[in-house]
C-alpha positions in Angstrom: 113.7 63.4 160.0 111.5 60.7 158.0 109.2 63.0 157.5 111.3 66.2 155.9 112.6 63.5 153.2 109.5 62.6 152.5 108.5 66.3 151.7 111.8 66.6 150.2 111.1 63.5 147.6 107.5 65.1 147.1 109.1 68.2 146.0 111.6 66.5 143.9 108.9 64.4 141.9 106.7 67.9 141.8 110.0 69.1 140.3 110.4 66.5 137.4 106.6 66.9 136.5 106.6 70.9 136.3 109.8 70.2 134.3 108.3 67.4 131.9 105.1 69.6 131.0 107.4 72.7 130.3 109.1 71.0 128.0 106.5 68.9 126.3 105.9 69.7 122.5 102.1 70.5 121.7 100.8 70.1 118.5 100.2 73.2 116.5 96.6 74.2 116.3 95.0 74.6 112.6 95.0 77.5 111.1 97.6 79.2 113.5 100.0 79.4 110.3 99.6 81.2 107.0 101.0 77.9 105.7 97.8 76.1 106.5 95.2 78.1 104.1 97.5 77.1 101.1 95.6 74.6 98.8 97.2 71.5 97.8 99.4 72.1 95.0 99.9 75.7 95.7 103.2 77.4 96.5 104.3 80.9 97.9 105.4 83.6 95.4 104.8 87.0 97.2 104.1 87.8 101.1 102.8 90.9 102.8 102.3 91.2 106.6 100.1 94.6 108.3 97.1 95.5 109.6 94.3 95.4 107.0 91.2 96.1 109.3 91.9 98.4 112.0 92.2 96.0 114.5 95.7 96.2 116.0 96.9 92.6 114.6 99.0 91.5 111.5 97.2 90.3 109.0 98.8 88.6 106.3 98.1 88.6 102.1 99.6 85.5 99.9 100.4 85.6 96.5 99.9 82.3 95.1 100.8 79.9 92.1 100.7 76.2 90.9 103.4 74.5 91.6 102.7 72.6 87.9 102.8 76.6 86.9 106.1 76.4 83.6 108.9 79.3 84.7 109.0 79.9 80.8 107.0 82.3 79.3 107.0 80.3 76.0 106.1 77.1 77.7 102.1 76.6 77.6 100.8 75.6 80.9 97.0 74.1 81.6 98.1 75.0 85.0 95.2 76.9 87.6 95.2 80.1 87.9 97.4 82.3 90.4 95.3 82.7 93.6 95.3 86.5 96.4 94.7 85.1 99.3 94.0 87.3 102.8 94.2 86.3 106.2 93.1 88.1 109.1 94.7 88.2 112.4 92.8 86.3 115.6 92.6 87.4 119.2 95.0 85.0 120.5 96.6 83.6 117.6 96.0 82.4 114.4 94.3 83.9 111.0 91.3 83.3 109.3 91.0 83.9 105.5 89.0 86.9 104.4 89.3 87.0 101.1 90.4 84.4 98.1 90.4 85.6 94.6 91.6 83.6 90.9 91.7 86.8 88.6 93.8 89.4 90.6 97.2 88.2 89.7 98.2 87.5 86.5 100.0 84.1 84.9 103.5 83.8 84.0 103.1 84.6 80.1 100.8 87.8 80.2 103.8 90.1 80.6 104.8 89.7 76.7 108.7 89.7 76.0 109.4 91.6 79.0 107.9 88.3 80.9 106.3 87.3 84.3 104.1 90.4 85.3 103.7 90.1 88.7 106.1 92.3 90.7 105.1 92.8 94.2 102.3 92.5 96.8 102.7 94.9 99.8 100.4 96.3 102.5 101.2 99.7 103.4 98.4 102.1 105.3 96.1 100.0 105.9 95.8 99.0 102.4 96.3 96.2 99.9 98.8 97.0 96.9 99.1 94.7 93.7 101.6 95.5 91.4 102.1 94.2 87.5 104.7 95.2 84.7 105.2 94.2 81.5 105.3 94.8 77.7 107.9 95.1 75.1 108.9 97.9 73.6 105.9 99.3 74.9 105.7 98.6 78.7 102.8 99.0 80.2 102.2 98.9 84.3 99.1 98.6 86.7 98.5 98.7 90.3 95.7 97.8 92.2 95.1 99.3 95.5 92.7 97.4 98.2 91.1 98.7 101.2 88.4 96.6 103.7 85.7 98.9 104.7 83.1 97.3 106.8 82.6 94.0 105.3 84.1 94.1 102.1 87.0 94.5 99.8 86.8 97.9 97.9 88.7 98.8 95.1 89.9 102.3 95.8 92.8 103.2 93.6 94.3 102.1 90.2 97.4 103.4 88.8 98.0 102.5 84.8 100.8 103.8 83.2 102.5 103.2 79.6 105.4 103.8 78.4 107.0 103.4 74.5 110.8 102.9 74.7 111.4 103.9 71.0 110.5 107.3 71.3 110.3 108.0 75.4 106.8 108.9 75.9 104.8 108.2 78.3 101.5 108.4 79.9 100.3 107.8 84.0 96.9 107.6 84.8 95.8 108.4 88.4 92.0 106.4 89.2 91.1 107.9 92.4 87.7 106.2 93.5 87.9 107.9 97.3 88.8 110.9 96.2 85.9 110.9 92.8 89.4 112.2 90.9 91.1 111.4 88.1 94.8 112.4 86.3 96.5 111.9 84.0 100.1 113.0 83.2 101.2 112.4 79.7 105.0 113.2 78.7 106.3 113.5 75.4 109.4 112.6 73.2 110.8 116.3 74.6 110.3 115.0 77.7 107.7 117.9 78.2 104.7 116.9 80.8 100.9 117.8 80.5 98.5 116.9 83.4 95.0 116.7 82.8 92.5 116.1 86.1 88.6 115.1 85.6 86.1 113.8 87.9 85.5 110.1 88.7 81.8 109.1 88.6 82.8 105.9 89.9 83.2 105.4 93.6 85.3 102.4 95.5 84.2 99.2 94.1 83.7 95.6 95.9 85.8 93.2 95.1 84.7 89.5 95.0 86.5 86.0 94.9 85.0 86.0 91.2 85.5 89.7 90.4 88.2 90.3 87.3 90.1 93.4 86.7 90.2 95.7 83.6 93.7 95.0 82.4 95.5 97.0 79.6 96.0 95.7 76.4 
């Protein structure tokens, strides 16, 4: 009898251990969150999630501005620049950043009267899709489309439209650089469409943490 109560007892203190350690809080490893590549001062606008390289796991993109950043257009602001940031997916958990750049999203008062430009950030087959709109009476639109190809970031697609509000005509301009093709599709006050396709010389570009874009003006 002493001895199956003290096998029971053993089991019962085996039991409150097992119990304590499934229980226990662990500390969150770095880098396991998106939050944890955000620089000091910097704040969320815009998140995508999706696979960026092929690789089965969600990566994740971050569209990012100063917090010291105004919300009025009129206001002048010495604040940094917005920042793209890119995280990719690790076996077991976690991200590390692929790619961080200062001149792919634009500030608060480049958008004109119509006002901040930025509209979305998404990831959709496998690529990367910035998108800005702004103007006044004559609006004017670009999006940037970003694709990783072995190891780097390639500009493969840009889509720049305009549009004048006083009289309704309008003009979209395809940039293929995978395809080496290029439309355009102009429409005018009738509402009457022309489409005009050339050949791109240019082929997808790389894309660095320096690299600007080409933005209507």
């Amino acid at each position: 009898m002493k001895k199956f109560s003290t096998n029971l007892f053993a089991l019962f203190v085996a039991g409150l251990l097992l119990g304590t350690g499934c229980t226990r809080q662990t500390e969150t490893p770095k880098n396991s969150l998106p939050e944890s590549f955000i620089p000091a001062g910097y704040e969320v606008m815009k998140q995508a999630e999706g696979d960026l390289n092929s690789d089965g796991r969600a990566d994740v993109a971050l569209a990012l501005k100063h917090k010291s950043e105004p919300d009025e257009v009129a206001e002048e602001s010495d604040a940094p620049r917005r920042l793209l940031v890119v995280l990719f997916g690790k076996t077991g958990g976690g991200y590390e950043q692929s790619f961080s750049n200062a001149n792919m999203i634009l500030g608060v008062g480049s958008g004109g009267v119509f006002g901040d430009p930025f509209q979305e950030l998404r990831i959709e087959d496998g690529r990367l899709a910035i998108i800005h709109y702004g103007g006044s009476s004559q609006r004017w639109g670009i999006e940037n489309y970003l694709r990783f190809r072995g190891d780097n970031w390639l500009v493969i697609k840009q889509i720049e439209t305009t549009e004048d509000l006083r009289d309704g005509t309008s003009t979209e301009t395809i940039k293929d650089y995978e395809r080496g093709e290029n439309i355009k599709k102009t429409t005018d006050a009738a509402g009457e469409t022309t489409e005009k396709k050339s050949a791109l010389s240019v082929r997808p570009w790389p894309i660095f943490a320096t690299s600007t874009i080409d933005w209507p003006r």
